[in-house]
C-alpha positions in Angstrom: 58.4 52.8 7.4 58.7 49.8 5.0 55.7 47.8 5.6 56.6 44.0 6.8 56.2 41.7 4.3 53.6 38.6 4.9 55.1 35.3 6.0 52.5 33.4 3.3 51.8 34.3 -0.2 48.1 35.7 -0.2 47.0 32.3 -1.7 48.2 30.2 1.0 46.4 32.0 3.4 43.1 32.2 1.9 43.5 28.4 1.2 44.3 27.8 4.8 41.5 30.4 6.2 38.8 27.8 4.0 40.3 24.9 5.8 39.8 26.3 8.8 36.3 27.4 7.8 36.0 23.4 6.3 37.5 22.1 9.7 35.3 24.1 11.8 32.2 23.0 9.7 32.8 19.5 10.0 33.3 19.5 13.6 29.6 21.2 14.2 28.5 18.5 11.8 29.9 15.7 13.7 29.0 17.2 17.1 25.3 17.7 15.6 25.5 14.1 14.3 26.6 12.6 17.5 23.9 14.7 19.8 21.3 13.0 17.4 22.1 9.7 17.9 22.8 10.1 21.6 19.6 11.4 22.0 17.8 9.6 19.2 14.3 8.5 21.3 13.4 12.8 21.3 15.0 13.2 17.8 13.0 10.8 15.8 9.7 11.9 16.4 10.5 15.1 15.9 12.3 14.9 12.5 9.0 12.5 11.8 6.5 14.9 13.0 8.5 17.7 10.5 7.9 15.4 7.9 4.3 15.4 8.6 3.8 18.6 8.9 5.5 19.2 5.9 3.1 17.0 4.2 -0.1 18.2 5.8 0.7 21.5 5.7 -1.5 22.4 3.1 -4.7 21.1 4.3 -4.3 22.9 7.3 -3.8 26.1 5.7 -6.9 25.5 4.0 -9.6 24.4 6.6 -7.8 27.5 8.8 -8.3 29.6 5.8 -11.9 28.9 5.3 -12.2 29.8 9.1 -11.8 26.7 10.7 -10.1 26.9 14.5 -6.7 26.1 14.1 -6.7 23.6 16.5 -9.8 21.6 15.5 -8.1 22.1 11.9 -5.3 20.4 13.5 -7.0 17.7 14.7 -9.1 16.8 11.6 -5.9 17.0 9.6 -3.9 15.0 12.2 -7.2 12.6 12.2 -7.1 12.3 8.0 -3.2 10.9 8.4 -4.1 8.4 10.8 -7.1 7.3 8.8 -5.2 7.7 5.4 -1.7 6.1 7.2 -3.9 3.5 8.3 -5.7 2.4 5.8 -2.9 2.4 3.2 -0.7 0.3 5.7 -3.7 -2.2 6.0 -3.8 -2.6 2.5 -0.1 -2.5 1.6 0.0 -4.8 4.4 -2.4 -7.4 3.4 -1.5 -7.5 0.1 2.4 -8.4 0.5 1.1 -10.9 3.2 -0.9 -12.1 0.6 1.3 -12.3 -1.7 4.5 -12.4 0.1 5.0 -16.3 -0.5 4.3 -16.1 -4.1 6.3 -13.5 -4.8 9.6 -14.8 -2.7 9.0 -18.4 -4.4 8.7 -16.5 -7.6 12.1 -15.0 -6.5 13.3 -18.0 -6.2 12.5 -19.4 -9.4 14.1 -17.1 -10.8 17.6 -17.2 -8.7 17.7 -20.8 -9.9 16.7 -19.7 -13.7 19.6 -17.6 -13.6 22.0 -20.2 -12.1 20.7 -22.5 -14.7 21.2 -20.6 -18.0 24.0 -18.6 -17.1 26.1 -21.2 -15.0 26.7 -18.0 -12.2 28.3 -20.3 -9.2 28.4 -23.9 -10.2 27.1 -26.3 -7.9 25.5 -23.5 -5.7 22.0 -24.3 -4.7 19.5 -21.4 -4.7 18.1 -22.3 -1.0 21.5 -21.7 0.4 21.4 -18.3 -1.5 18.1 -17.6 0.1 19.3 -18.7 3.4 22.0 -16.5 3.5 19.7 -13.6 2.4 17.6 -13.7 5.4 19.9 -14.9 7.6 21.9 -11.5 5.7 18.7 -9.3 6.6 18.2 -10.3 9.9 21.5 -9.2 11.4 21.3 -6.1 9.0 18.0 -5.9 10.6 19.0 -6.2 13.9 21.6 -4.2 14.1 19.8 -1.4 12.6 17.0 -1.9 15.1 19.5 -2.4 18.1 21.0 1.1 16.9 18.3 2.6 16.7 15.9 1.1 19.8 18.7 -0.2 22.0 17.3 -1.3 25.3 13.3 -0.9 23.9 11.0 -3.1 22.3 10.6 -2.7 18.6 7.0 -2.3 18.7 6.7 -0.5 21.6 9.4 2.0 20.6 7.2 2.0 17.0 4.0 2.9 18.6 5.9 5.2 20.9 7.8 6.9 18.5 4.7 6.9 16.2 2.7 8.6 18.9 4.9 11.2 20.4 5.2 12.1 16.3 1.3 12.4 15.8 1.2 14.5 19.0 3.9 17.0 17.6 2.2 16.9 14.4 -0.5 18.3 16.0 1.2 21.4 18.3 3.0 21.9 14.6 0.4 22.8 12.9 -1.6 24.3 15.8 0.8 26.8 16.3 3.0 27.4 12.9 1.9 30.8 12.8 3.8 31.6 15.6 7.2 30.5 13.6 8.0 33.9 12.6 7.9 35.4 15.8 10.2 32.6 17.6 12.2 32.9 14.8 12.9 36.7 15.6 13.0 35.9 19.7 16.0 33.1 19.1 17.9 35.1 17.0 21.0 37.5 17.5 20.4 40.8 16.8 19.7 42.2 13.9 19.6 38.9 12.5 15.8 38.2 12.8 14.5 38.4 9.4 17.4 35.9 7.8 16.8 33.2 10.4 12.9 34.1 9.5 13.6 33.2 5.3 15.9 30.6 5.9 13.7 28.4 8.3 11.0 29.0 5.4 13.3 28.5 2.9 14.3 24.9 4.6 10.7 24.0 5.4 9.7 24.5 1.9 12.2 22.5 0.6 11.0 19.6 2.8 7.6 20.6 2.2 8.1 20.3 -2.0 9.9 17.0 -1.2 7.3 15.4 0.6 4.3 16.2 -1.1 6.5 15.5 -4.7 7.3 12.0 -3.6 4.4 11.3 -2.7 2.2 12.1 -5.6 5.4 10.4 -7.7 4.8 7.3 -5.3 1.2 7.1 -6.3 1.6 7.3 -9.7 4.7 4.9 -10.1 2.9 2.7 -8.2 -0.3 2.9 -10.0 1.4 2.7 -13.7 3.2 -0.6 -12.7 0.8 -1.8 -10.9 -1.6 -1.9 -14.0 1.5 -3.2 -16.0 1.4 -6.2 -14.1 -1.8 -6.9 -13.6 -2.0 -6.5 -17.9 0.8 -8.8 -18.0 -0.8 -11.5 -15.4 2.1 -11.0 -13.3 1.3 -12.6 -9.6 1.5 -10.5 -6.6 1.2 -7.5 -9.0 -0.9 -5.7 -6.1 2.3 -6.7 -3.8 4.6 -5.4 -5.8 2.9 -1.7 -6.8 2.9 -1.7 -2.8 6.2 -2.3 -3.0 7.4 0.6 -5.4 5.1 3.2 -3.3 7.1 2.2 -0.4 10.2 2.1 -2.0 9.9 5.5 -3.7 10.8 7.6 -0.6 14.0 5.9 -0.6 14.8 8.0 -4.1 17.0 5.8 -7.1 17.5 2.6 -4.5 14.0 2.1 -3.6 12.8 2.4 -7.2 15.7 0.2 -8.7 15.0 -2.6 -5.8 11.4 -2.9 -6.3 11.7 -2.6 -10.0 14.2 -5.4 -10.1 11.9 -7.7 -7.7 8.8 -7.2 -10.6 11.0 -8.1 -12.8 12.4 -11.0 -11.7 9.0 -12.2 -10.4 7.7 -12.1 -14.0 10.6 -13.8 -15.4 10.1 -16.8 -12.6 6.2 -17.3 -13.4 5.8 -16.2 -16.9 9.4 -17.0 -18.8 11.7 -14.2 -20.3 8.9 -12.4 -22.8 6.7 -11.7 -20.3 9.8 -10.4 -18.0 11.0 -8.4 -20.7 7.9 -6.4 -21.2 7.7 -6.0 -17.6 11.3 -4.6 -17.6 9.6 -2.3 -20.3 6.8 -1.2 -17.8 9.6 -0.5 -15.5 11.6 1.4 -17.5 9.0 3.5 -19.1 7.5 3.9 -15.6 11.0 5.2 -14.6 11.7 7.6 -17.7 7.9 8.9 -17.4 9.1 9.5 -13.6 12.7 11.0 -14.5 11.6 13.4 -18.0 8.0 14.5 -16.7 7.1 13.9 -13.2 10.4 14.8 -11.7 10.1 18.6 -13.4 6.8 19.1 -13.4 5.7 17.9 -9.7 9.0 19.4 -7.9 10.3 21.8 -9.7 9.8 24.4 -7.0 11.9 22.3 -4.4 15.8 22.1 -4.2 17.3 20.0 -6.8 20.0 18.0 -6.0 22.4 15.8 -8.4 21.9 12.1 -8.1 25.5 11.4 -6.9 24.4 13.6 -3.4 21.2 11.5 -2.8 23.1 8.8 -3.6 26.3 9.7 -0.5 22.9 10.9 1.5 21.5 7.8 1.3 24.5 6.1 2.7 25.5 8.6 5.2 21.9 7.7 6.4 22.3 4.4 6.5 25.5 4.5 8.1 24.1 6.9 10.8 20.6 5.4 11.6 19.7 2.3 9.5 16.5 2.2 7.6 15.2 5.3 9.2 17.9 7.1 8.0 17.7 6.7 4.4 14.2 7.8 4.6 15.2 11.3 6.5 18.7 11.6 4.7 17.3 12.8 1.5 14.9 15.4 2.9 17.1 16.8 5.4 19.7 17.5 2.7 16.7 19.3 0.5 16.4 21.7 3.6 20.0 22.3 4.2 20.3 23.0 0.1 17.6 25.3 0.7 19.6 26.6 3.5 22.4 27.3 1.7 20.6 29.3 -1.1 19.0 31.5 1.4 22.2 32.2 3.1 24.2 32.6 -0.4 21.1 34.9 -1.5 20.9 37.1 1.6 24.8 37.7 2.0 25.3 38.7 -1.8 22.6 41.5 -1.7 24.8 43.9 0.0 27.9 43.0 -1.9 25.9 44.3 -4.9 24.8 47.3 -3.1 21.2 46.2 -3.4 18.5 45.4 -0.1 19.4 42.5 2.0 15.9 40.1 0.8 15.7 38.2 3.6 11.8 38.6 4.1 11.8 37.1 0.4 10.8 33.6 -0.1 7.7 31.5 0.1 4.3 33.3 1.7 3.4 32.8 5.4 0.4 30.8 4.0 3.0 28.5 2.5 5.5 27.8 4.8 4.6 29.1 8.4 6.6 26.1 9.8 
């Protein structure tokens, strides 16, 4: 019996099964997306708390390790963020407040030094550009807040939100060791230990991220700090604040507060001064990029700049501010994802052990 011949060529169909496969992805991703924002008050402080725990991971491990309880290891650790949170916000805080007029007339300065030299919009006076800045970054401002908090005060949803996030920080690291063994309840059958190394896999590539920022914060901010301060730059205080904050917003955060220094020194201390300052930058930036970029996180899930870059918006499109600070990380843990998944399917195909219990130790990511 002549067998019936297929109504597609063999390609069409494995191109059309991938679309389906695309299709069926995408719609998961938007469903996933919408639940989210619909219930963004619960989903904010828990992504936030992640992120914390993520970050304070370590310490725990090592105050439970040196046979601390792991609850009052919890709370000490939860206890450091506030103090260290604190404390940094104070002073990041006063010194922009401090500095905050200097630095926007500075701004200004320069704006009109530009206007002036280059002849960039004839007849256009630089406190209408200012003007339409803020008036710019309110409504950006507002509608980011009014997407995110609609219906809530913005400082009561901060403290709330900041709060609920300390408090899951807390059960977080409290009870991380019992990870594996929810992991293994949750999952299908047979299935246990590949949700087990992929939820590490993903938590250590938010855990890598964290911690790698934030040591590259310090240090960017530190370096150009100094710069300034050697080049008599005013508000240089401000601005290092300024870079560490802008850090965790990778490539935009660093160009934006790079570009404010600059400008700043080219308002108070002419175009010498602002050119070594664009020096400081830029060697800040390559020290960053050629050293501190390999060494610091090259454990974590590297991604090309063009996919932070259409994270970053995706984020902003979805959630504001908020989500370009969560965009980046969250795509770290589904790369991570991804390679865990790719890993653990393609040790049968070569006959070998599925490696699913491979990865990071408990110690490291019992998230």
């Amino acid at each position: 019996m002549q067998t019936p011949k297929p109504l597609l060529p063999d390609g069409a169909r494995r191109t059309a099964a991938w679309c389906c496969v695309l299709l069926l992805v995408m719609g998961v991703t938007a469903v996933a997306v919408w639940l989210c924002i619909v219930l963004k008050t619960a989903v904010t402080p828990v992504l936030l708390a992640l992120l914390g725990t993520a970050l304070l991971g370590p310490v725990h491990r090592r105050l439970a390790a040196h046979g601390v309880n792991r609850s009052l290891a919890a709370g000490l650790t939860c206890a450091a963020l506030v103090a260290v949170v604190g404390g940094a916000g104070y002073i990041v805080a006063t010194a922009l407040i401090d500095t905050g007029g200097q630095i926007v007339d500075s701004l200004k300065d320069a704006g009109q030094w530009i206007i002036d030299h280059f002849g960039v919009a004839d007849g256009t006076d630089v406190d209408d550009l200012a003007d339409n800045a803020k008036n710019l970054v309110g409504k950006f401002g507002a509608s980011a807040a009014g997407g995110l908090l609609s219906g809530i005060s913005l400082v009561g949803s901060f403290v709330a939100t900041g709060l609920l996030a300390l408090l899951l920080t807390f059960f977080f690291l409290r009870d991380s060791d019992r990870a594996a063994n929810l992991a293994h309840t949750i999952a299908p059958r047979g299935t246990g230990d590949l949700v087990e190394a992929v939820g590490r896999r993903a938590f250590e590539a938010v855990e890598g991220f964290m911690r790698g920022t934030t040591f590259i914060a310090l240090i960017d901010a530190l370096c150009i700090t100094v710069g300034l301060l050697v080049l008599s730059v005013p508000g240089a205080v401000g601005l290092g604040a300024l870079v560490f904050v802008g850090a965790y917003i990778p490539y935009l955060g660093a160009f934006i507060s790079g570009a404010v220094a600059v400008l700043v020194a080219l308002a108070d201390r002419g175009l010498v001064i602002a050119a070594w300052a664009l020096g400081v930058v830029l060697a800040v930036q390559v020290l960053e990029g050629h050293v501190l970029q390999p060494v610091i996180q090259s454990r974590t899930v590297q991604m090309h700049p063009a996919m932070i870059m259409i994270a970053l918006t995706a984020g902003a499109s979805v959630a504001g501010i908020l989500g370009m600070l969560l965009a980046v990380p969250l795509c770290a843990a589904a790369f991570g994802v991804i390679g865990e998944l790719r890993k653990g399917y393609a040790a049968p195909e070569r006959g070998e052990p599925p490696e699913a219990g491979e990865g990071p130790p408990a110690s490291r990511a019992d998230a």
